[in-house]
N, C-alpha and C positions, 0 to 999 in steps of 0.2 A: 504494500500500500504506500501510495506519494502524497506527503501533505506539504502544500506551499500557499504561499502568498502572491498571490501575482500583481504586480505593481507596471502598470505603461502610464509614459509620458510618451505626447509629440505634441508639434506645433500645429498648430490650425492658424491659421494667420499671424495674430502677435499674443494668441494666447494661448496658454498651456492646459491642455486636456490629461485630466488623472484617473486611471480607472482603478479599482483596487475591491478583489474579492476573492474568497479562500475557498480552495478547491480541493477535493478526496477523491483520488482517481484509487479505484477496486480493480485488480485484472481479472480477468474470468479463470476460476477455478478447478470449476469440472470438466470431465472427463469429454464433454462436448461440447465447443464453444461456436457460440450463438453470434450471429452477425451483428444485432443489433444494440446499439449501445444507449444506457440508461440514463437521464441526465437528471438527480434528481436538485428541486431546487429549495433552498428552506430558508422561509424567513428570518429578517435577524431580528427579531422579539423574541424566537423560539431558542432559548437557551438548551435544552434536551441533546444531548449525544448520543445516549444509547441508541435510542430510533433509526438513528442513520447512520451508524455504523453494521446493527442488524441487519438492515436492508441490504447495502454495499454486503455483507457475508454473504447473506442468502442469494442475491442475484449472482455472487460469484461461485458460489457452488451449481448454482441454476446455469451455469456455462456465458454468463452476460457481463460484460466490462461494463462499468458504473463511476463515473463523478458526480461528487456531489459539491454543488455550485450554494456558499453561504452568501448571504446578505449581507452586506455590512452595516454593522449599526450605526454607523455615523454618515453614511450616503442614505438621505430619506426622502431619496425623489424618486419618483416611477421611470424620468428619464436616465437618470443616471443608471439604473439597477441594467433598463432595457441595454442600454447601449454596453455594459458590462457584462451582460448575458451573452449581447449578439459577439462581443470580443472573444470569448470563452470559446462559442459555438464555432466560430471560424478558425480559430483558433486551434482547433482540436479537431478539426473534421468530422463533429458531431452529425451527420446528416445520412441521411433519417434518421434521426432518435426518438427514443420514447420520451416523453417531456412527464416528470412526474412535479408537481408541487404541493409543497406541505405547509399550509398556512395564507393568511391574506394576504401578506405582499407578495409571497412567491404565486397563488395565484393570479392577481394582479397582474404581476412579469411574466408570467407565462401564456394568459391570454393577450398579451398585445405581442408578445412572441410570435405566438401561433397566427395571428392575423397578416404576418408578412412575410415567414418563414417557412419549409415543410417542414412537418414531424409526420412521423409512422402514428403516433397515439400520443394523448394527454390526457393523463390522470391527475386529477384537480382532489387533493386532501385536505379535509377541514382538521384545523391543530387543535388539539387539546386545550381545553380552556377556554375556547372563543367561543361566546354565545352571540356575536352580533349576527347579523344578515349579510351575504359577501356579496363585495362591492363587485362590478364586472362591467366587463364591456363585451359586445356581440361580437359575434365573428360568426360565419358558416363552418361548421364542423367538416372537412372532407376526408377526416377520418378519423378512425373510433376515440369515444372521450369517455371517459370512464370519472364520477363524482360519487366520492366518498363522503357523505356526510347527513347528518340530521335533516329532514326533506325543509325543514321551515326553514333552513340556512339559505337555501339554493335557489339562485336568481330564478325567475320564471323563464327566462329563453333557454337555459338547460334543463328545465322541467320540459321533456321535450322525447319524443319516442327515437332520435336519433341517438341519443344521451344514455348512457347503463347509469343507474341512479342505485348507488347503496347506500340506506339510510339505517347509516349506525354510525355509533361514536368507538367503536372497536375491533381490534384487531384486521388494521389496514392493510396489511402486508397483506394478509390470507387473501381477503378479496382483490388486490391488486393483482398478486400472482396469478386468479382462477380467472382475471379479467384478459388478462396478457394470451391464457393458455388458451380460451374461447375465442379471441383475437389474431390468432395463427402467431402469434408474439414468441 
């Protein structure tokens, strides 16, 4: 497992552009390794490591290379995260990935992600502890979205028969997993 910081400057006219967000790259583990690579992304109000370090296990015994892309707590813009997502994403030859997010900013960043970019799927996880209603913006699905979460959470445009909708507060991974597997994932 690679844990770093990734830090770019460059110029854009006379001013300086700084992106900065920490990344856990998982290599695939099993015995058959899966083309398709995981991106997951988690908000930075979500303090929790265990979660995403299990996941990164599991997907790499599931034969699946996995980064997971942190939030930084001190960039609290939608633009900044985006344009540090899409660095990462090119950056890494992520394409087609599965686009996972865990929490309101990362699904935030990851719906305006998916509006400009392809992904294989986007599974959208509601965090632990959030009872508000998640903020979002439309997009057409053109391929499978899989939302994890309490149904009164869930924007009405993803209340939607294109949309796999699990309504629970538990055990995300499971459903994640069986979501990928019915997904040819």
């Amino acid at each position: 497992m690679l844990h770093r910081i990734i830090r770019r400057a460059s110029l854009f006219g006379h001013s300086w552009k700084r992106t900065k967000v920490t990344l856990t790259h998982h290599d695939a583990t099993g015995s058959v390794k899966r083309p398709l690579p995981v991106v997951i992304v988690q908000s930075s109000d979500d303090k929790e490591t265990a979660w995403p370090e299990h996941w990164q296990r599991k997907l790499g015994h599931l034969g699946y290379r996995s980064t997971l892309v942190k939030l930084e707590e001190n960039e609290k813009t939608m633009d900044v995260w985006y344009r540090d997502l899409c660095q990462v994403m090119k950056a890494h030859s992520y394409f087609p990935p599965l686009l996972v997010g865990y929490g309101l900013q990362a699904w935030r960043v990851n719906q305006k992600f998916v509006c400009n970019n392809p992904v294989s799927g986007l599974a959208l996880v509601h965090g632990q502890g959030e009872d508000n209603g998640l903020r979002s913006m439309e997009f057409e699905p053109t391929f499978p979205v899989l939302v994890v979460s309490p149904t009164a959470n869930v924007p009405a445009f993803l209340q939607d028969e294109q949309v796999d909708l699990v309504n629970t507060s538990v055990d995300y991974l499971s459903h994640t997993l069986s979501w990928m597997d019915e997904n040819g994932m």
